[in-house]
C-alpha atoms as a printed R data frame, in Angstrom:
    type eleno elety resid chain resno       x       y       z
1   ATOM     1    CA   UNK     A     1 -43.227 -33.317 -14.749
2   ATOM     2    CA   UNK     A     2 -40.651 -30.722 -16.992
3   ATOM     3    CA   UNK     A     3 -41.899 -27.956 -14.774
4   ATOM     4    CA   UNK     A     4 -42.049 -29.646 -11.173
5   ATOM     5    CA   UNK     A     5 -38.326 -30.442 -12.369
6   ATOM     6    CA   UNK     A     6 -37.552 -27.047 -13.754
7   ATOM     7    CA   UNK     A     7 -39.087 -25.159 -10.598
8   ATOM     8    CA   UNK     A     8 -37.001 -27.040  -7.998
9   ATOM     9    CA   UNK     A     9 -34.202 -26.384 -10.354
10  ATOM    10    CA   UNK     A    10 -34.377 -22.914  -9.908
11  ATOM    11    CA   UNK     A    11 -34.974 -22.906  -6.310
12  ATOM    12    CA   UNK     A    12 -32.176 -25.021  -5.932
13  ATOM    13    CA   UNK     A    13 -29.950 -22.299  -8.049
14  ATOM    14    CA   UNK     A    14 -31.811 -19.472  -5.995
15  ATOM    15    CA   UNK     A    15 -30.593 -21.209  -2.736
16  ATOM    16    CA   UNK     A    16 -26.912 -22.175  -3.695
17  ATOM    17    CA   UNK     A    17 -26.262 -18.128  -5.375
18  ATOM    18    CA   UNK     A    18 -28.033 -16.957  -2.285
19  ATOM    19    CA   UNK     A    19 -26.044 -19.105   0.283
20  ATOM    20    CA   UNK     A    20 -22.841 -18.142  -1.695
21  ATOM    21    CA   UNK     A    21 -23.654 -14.401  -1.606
22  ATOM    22    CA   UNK     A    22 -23.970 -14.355   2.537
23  ATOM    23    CA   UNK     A    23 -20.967 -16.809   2.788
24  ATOM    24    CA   UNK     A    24 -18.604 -13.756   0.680
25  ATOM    25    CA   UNK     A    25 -20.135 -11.014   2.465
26  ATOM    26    CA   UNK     A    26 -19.576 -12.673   6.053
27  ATOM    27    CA   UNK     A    27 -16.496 -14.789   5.746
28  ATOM    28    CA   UNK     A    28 -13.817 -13.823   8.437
29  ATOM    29    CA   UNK     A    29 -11.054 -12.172   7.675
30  ATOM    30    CA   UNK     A    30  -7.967 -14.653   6.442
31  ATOM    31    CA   UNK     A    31  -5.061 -14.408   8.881
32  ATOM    32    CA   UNK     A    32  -2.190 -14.019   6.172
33  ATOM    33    CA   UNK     A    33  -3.909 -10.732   5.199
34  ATOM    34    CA   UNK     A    34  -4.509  -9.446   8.099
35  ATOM    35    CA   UNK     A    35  -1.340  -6.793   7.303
36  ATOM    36    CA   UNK     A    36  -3.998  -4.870   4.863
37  ATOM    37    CA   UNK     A    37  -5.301  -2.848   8.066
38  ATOM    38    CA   UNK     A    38  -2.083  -0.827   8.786
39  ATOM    39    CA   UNK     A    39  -0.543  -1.997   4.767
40  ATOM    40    CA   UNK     A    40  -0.482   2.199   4.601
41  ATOM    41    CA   UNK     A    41   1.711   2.202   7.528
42  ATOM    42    CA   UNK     A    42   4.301  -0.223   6.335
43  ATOM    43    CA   UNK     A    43   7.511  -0.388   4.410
44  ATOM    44    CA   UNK     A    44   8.281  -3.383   2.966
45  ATOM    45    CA   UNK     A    45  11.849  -4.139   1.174
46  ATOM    46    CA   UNK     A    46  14.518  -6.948   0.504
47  ATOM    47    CA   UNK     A    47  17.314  -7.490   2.046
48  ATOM    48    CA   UNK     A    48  19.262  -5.911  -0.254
49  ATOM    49    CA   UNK     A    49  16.704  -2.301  -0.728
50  ATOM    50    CA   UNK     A    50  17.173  -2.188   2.903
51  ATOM    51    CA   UNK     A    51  20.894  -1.723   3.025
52  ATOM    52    CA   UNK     A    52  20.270   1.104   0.407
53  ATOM    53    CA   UNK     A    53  17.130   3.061   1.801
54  ATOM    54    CA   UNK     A    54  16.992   3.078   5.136
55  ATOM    55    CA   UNK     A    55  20.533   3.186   5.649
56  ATOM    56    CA   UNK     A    56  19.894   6.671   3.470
57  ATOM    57    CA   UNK     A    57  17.417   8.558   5.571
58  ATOM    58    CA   UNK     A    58  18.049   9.621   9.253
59  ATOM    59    CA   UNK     A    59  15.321   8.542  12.217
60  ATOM    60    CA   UNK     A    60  14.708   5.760  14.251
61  ATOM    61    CA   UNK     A    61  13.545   2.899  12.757
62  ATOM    62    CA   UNK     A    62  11.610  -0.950  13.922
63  ATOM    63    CA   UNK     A    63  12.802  -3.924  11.371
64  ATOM    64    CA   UNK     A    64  10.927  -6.908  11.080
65  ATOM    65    CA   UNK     A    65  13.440  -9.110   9.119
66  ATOM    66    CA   UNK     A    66  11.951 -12.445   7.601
67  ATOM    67    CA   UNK     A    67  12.049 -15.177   5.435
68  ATOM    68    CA   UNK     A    68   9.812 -17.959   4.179
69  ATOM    69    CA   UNK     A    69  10.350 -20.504   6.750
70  ATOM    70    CA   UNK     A    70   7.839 -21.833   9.467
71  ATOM    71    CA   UNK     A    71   9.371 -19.702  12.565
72  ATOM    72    CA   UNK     A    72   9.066 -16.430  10.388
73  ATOM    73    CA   UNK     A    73   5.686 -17.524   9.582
74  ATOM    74    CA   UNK     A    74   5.154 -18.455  13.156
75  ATOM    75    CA   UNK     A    75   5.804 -14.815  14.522
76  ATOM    76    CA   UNK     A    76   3.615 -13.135  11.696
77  ATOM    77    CA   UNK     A    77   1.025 -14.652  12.240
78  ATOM    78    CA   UNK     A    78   0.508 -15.689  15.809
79  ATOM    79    CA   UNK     A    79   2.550 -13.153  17.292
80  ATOM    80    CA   UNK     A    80   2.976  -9.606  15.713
81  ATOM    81    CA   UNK     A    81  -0.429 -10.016  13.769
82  ATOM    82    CA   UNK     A    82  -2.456 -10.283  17.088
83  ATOM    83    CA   UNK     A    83  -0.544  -7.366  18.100
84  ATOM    84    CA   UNK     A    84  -1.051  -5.206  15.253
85  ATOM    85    CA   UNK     A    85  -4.861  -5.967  15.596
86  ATOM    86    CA   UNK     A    86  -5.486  -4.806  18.703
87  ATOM    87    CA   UNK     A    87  -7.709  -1.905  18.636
88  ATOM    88    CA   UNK     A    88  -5.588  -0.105  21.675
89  ATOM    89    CA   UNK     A    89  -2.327  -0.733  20.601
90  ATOM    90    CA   UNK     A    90  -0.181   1.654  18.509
91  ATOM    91    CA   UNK     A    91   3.138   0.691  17.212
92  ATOM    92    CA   UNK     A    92   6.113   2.517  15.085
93  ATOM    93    CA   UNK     A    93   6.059   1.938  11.801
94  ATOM    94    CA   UNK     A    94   7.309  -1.351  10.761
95  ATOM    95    CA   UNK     A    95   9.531  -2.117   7.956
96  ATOM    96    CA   UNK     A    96   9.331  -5.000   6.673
97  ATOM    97    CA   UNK     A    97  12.567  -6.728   5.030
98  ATOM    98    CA   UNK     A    98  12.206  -9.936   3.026
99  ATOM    99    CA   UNK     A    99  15.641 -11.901   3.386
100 ATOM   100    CA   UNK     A   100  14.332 -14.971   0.781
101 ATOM   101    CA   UNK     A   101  15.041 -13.266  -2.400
102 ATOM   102    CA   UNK     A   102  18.301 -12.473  -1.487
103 ATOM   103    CA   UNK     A   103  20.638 -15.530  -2.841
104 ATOM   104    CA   UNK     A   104  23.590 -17.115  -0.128
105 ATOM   105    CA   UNK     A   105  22.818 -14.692   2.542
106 ATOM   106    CA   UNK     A   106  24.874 -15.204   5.523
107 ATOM   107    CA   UNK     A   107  25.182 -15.112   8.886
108 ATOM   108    CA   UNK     A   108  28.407 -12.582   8.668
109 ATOM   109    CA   UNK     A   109  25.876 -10.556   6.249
110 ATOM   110    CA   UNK     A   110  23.009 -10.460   8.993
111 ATOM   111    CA   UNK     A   111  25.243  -9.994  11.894
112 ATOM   112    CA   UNK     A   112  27.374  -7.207   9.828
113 ATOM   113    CA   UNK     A   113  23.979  -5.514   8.723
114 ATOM   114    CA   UNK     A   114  21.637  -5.425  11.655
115 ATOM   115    CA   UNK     A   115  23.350  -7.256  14.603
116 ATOM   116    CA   UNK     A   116  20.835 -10.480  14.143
117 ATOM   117    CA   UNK     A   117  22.362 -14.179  13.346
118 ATOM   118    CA   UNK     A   118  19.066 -15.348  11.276
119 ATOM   119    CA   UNK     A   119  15.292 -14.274  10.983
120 ATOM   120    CA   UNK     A   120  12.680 -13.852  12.281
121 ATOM   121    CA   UNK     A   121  14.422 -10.686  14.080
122 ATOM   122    CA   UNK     A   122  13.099  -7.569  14.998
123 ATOM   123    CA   UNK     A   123  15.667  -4.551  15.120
124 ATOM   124    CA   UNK     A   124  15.536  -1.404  16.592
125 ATOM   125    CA   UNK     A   125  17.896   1.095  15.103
126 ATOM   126    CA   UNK     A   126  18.787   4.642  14.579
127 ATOM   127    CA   UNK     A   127  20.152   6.357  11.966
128 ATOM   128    CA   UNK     A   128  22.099   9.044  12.507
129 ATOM   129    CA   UNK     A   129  22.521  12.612  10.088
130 ATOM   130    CA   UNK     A   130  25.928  11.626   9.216
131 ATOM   131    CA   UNK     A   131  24.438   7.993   8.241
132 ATOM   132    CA   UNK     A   132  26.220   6.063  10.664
133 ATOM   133    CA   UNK     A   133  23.727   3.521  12.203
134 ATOM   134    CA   UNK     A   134  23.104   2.035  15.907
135 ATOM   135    CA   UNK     A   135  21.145  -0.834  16.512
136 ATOM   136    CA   UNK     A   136  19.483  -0.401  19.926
137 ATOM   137    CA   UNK     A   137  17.682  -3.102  20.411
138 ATOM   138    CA   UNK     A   138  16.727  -6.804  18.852
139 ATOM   139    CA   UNK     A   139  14.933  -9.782  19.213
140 ATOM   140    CA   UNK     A   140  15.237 -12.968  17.730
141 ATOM   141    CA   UNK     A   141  13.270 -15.841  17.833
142 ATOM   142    CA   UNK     A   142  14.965 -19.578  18.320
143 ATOM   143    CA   UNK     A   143  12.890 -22.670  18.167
144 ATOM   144    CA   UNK     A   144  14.449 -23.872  21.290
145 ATOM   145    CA   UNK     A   145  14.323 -20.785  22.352
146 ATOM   146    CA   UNK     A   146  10.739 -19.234  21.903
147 ATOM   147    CA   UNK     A   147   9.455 -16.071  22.940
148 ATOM   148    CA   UNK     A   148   5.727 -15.456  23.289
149 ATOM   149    CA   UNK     A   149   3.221 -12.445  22.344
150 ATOM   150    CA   UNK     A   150   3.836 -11.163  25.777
151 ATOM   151    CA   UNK     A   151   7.557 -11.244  25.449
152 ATOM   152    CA   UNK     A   152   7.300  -9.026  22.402
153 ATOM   153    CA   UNK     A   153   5.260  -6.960  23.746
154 ATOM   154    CA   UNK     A   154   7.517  -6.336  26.256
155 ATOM   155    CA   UNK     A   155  10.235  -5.873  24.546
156 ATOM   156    CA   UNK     A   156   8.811  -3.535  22.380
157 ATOM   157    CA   UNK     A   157   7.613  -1.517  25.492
158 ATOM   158    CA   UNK     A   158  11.185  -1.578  27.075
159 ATOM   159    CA   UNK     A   159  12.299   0.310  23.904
160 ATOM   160    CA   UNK     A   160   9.929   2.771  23.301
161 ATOM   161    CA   UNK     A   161   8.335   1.017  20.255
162 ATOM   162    CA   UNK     A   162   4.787   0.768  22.013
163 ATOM   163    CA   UNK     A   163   3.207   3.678  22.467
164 ATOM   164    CA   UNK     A   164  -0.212   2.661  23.431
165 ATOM   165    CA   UNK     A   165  -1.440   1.621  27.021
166 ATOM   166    CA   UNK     A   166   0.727  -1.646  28.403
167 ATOM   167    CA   UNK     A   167   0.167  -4.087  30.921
168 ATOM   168    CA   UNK     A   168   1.975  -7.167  31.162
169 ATOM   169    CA   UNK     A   169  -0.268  -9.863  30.912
């Protein structure tokens, strides 16, 4: 009876390590890592680095500014994500600024900054050899006033930030 016990014991332990092996080797990627694909491509800074470094270095630059709220996560992952995953697509480099460690930001800060009343924004600015900066282009997403996948897309075409084939679909 000990070994009848002690052999479907081990199959049992054979099974579960073997069913746990092929779940890790075949999961599907997690959405909120989905970045790690073009991570070598990306700057990512605060709110506060931003002012400093790319404010510092002349070129033409696309800003993702977010926070930790739903809309911000809403645009990540459902809108620029898809985007970034798609195998025809290329994009500028995106710099990523984090506005949530920075404490009392305002609106005056934003505006002052990068033209943009609150985030998720994307910015499209140049800056120039004697470091003066012009923002050329943003986007922000409202909640009651959404844009889609296709929007961004868009926009990104109409100012030169999407370099790879584009049809408006």
């Amino acid at each position: 009876m000990k070994k009848i016990i002690l052999i479907v014991f081990s199959l049992v332990l054979i099974v579960s390590a073997g069913a746990i092996v092929l779940y890790k080797h075949f999961k599907p990627a997690d959405v909120s890592t989905a970045f790690t694909a073009t991570e070598s491509e990306t700057v990512s800074l605060s709110f506060n680095e931003s002012l400093e470094q790319v404010r510092s270095v002349p070129g033409n630059y696309l800003l993702f500014l977010f926070s930790d709220n739903e809309d911000d996560e809403y645009v990540w992952k459902s809108l620029l994500n898809p985007l970034l995953m798609n195998t025809d697509v290329e994009i500028k480099e995106i710099t990523y600024i984090n506005t949530s460690s920075t404490k009392d930001l305002t609106v005056t800060q934003l505006k002052s900054a990068y033209n943009v009343e609150r985030t998720p924004s994307f910015v499209s600015m140049t800056v120039n050899e004697d470091k003066s900066v012009q923002i050329n282009a943003t986007l922000t997403y409202f909640s009651d006033k959404p844009f889609s996948q296709n929007d961004l897309k868009t926009w990104l075409f109409e100012n030169n930030l999407w370099t790879g084939p584009y049809s408006a679909r």
